[in-house]
C-alpha positions in Angstrom: 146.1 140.8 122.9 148.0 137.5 121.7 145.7 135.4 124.5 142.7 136.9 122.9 143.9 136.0 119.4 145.0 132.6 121.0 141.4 132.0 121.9 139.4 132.9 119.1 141.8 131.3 116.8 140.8 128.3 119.1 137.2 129.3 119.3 137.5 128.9 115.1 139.1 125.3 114.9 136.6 124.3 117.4 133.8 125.8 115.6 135.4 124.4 111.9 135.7 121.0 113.7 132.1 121.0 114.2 131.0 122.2 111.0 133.3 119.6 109.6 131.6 116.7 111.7 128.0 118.0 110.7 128.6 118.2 106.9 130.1 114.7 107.0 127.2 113.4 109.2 124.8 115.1 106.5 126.9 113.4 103.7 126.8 109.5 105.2 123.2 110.0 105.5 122.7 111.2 102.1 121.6 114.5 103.0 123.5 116.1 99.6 122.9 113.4 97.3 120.1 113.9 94.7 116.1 113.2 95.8 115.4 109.1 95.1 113.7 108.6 91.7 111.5 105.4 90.1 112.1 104.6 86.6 108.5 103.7 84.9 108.8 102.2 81.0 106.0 101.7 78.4 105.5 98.5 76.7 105.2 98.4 72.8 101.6 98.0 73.2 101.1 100.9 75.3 100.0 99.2 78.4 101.8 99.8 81.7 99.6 96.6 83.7 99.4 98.8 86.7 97.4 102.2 87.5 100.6 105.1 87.3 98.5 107.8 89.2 98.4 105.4 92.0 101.9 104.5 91.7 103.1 108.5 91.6 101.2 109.2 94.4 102.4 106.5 96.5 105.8 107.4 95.8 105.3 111.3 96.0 103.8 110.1 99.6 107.8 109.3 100.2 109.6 112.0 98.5 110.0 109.7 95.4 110.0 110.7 92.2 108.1 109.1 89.3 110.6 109.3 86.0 107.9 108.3 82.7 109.1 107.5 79.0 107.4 108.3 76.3 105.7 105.4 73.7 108.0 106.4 70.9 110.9 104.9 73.0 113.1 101.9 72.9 113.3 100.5 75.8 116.8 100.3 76.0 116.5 103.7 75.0 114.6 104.4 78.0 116.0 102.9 80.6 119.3 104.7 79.6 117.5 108.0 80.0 115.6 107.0 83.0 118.8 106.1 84.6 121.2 108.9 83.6 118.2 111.0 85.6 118.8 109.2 88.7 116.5 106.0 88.6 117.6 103.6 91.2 114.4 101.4 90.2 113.0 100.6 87.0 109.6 99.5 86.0 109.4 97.7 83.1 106.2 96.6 81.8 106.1 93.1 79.2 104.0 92.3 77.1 105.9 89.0 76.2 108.4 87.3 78.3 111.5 88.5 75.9 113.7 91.0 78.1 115.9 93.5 76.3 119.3 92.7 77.0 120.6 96.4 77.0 118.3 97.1 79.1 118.8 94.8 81.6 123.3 95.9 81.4 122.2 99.2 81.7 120.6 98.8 84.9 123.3 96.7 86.1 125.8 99.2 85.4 123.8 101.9 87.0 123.4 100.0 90.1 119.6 99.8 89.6 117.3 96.9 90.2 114.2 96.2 87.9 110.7 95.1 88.1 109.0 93.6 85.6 105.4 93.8 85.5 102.8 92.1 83.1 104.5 89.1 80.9 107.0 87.1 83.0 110.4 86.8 81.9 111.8 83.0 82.1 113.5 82.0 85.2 116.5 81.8 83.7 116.8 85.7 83.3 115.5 86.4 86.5 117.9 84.4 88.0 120.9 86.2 86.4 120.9 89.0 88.6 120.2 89.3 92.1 118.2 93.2 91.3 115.4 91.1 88.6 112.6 90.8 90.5 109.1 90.1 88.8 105.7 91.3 90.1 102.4 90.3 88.6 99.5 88.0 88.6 98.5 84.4 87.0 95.6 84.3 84.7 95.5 80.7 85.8 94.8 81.8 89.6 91.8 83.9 88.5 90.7 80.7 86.6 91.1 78.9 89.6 88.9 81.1 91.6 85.8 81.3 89.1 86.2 77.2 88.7 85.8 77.2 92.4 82.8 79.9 92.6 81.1 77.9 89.4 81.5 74.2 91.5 80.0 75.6 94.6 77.2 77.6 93.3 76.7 74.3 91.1 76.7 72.1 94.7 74.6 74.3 96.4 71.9 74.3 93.5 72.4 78.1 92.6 73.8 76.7 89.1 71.1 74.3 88.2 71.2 71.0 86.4 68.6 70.8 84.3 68.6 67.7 82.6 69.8 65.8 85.8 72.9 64.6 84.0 75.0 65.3 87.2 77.8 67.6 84.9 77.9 70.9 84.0 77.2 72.0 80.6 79.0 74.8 79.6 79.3 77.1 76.8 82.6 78.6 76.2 82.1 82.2 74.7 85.6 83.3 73.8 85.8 86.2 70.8 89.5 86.8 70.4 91.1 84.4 73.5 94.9 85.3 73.7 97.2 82.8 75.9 96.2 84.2 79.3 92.7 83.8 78.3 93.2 80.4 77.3 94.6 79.8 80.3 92.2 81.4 82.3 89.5 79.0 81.0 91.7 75.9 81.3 92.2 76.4 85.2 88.5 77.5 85.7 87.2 74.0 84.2 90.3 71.7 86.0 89.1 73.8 89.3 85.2 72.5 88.8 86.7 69.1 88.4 89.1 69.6 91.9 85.6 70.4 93.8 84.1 67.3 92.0 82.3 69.2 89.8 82.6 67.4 86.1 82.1 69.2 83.1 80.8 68.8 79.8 81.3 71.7 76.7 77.8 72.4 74.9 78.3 72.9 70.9 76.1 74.7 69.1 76.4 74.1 65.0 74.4 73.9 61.8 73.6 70.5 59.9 76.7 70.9 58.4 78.4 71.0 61.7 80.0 75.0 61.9 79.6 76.5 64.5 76.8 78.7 65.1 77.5 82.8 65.9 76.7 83.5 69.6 74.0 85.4 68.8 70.2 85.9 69.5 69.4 84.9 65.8 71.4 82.2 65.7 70.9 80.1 68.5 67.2 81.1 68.8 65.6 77.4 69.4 68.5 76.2 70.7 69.1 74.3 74.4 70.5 76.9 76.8 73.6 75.8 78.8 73.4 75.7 82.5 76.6 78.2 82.3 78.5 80.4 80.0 82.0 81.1 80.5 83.5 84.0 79.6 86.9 85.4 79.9 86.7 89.2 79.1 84.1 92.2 80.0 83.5 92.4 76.1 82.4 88.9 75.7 80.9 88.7 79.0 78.7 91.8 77.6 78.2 89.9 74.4 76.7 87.0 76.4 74.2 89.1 78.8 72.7 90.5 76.2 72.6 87.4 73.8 71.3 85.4 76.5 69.0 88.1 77.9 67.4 88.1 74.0 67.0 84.5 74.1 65.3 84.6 77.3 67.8 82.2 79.0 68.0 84.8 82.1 64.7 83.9 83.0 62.6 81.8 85.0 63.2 79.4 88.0 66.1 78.1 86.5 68.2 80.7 84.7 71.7 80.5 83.0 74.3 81.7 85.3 77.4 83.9 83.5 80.7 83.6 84.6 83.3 86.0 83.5 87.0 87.8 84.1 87.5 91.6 84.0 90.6 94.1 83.4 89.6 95.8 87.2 87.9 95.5 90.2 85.2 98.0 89.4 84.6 96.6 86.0 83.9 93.2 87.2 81.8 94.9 89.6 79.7 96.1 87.5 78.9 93.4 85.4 78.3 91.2 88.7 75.8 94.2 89.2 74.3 93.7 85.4 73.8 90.3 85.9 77.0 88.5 85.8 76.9 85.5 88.9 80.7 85.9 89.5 83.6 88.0 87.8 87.2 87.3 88.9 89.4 90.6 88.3 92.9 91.7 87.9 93.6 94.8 89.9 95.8 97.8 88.6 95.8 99.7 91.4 96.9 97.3 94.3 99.5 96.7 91.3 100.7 100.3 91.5 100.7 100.2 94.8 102.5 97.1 95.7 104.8 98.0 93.2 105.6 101.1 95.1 106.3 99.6 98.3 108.8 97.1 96.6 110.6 100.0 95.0 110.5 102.2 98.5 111.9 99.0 100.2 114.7 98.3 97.3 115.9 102.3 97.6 116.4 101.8 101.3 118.1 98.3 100.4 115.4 96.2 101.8 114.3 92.9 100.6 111.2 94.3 98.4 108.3 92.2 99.5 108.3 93.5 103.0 105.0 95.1 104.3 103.4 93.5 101.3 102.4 90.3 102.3 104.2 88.6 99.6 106.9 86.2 98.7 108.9 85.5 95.9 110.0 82.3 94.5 113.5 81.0 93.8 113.4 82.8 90.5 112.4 86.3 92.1 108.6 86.3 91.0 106.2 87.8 93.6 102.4 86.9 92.3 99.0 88.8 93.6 96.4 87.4 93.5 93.0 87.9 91.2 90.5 89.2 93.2 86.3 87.9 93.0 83.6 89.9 92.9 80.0 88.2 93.2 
């Protein structure tokens, strides 16, 4: 009786042993700690830069979960929450380059990294800690491409020059240009000059030299420009159907529109209205290049693997505008 007590009590270590090695094999590889979480913040303005269904999905793809805040919140206030639930990554979108310091300790504390979408914090910030990373796109790339599709269609003829001055004349229709607008135009005209392609800015005013509404009433009798540059969908709207009135889309030498768009498939559809070339920012690739940065960071990869990117010195990874003609 005492060898068969011997060996079960034997039988039980053993078996205790094993259970003992299991649970601690489960615990190194995380097996008990609590399912990976994404941190996703709203800017003041609302805007998150980057298509959220897309992002959820991706992430749900990899048993991630997509933590949201609601508008009303700080976002120090936010990322605290977002955090205290578990985010390892936050996404914080900007719509200026000033970055909550709270926010930013917070995350530190936590052990979290953070990307920053939309406005680009200075490099100075994004150099302070080794988990700021920046994701985003230039205005002054999708510039650069338009410039580029306005010089060629201009050297192959498709832009004509009507009064055989050898420049462009442009007209610059810009409602209500913020900075990255701005910029967007800049780069667009220095690109026509990189391709040899000189420019020159058409005016339209009254005898008392204001300027003159865009505007079929307007500028009816006036010179058409060889091109009008736009930088939004609403003005590029604006200036199909204003030059469409004054009959400048017509003929064997028509005015070619150039514009930028919010998406692919807006700029799509405005190269489909009429629009000769639309460079466009895309929120989806966004979301989803945002997604495998965060998937790579929670398994303590470098975040631009698999993407086709690199970042800078500063931590900035930039994607490119995209052209549709």
């Amino acid at each position: 009786m005492k060898h068969i007590f011997s060996i079960l009590f034997k039988a039980l270590l053993i078996a205790g042993a094993v259970v003992s090695c299991i649970v601690f094999y489960l615990y190194t590889i995380g097996f008990f700690s609590p399912a990976p979480s994404v941190g996703l913040l709203t800017s003041p303005s609302g805007r998150t830069y980057l298509d959220a269904s897309v992002l959820e999905a991706d992430l749900a793809a990899h048993d991630v979960e997509l933590l949201t805040t609601g508008a009303d919140e700080s976002p120090a206030v936010a990322a605290s929450r977002l955090l205290a639930a578990g985010a390892k990554v936050l996404i914080v979108p900007q719509d200026d380059a000033a970055v909550t310091p709270a926010l930013v300790t917070a995350a530190e504390k936590a052990g979290a990294s953070v990307f920053f979408v939309g406005a680009c914090p200075d490099s100075e910030t994004l150099a302070s800690s080794a988990e700021l990373w920046y994701l985003g796109s230039l205005a002054s790339h999708g510039g650069e491409l338009l410039g580029k599709a306005m010089a060629m269609d201009y050297r192959d003829g498709t832009v004509f020059d009507v009064n055989g001055d050898l420049l462009l004349q442009y007209y610059l229709y810009q409602s209500a240009p913020d900075a990255e607008q701005a910029d967007l135009a800049s780069y667009a005209l220095a690109e026509c000059e990189h391709y040899g392609v000189y420019t020159a800015q058409v005016n339209y005013t009254d005898e008392e030299g204001a300027s003159l509404s865009f505007d079929a009433e307007a500028l009816a009798g006036q010179t058409a420009p060889e091109v009008i540059l736009c930088t939004s969908e609403q003005d590029a709207r604006a200036a199909l159907e204003t030059a469409a009135a004054l009959g400048w889309l017509d003929g064997e030498q028509p005015v070619r529109i150039y514009a930028a768009a919010d998406t692919p498939d807006a700029a799509d559809a405005l190269v489909a209205d009429g629009v000769q070339a639309a460079a466009h920012y895309d929120p989806a690739l966004m979301a989803s290049t945002a997604a495998k940065m965060a998937l790579n960071t929670l398994d303590h990869q470098f975040p631009g693997i698999g993407t086709d990117l690199s970042s800078d010195e500063a931590g900035r990874f930039i994607l490119p505008y995209g052209l549709s003609e």
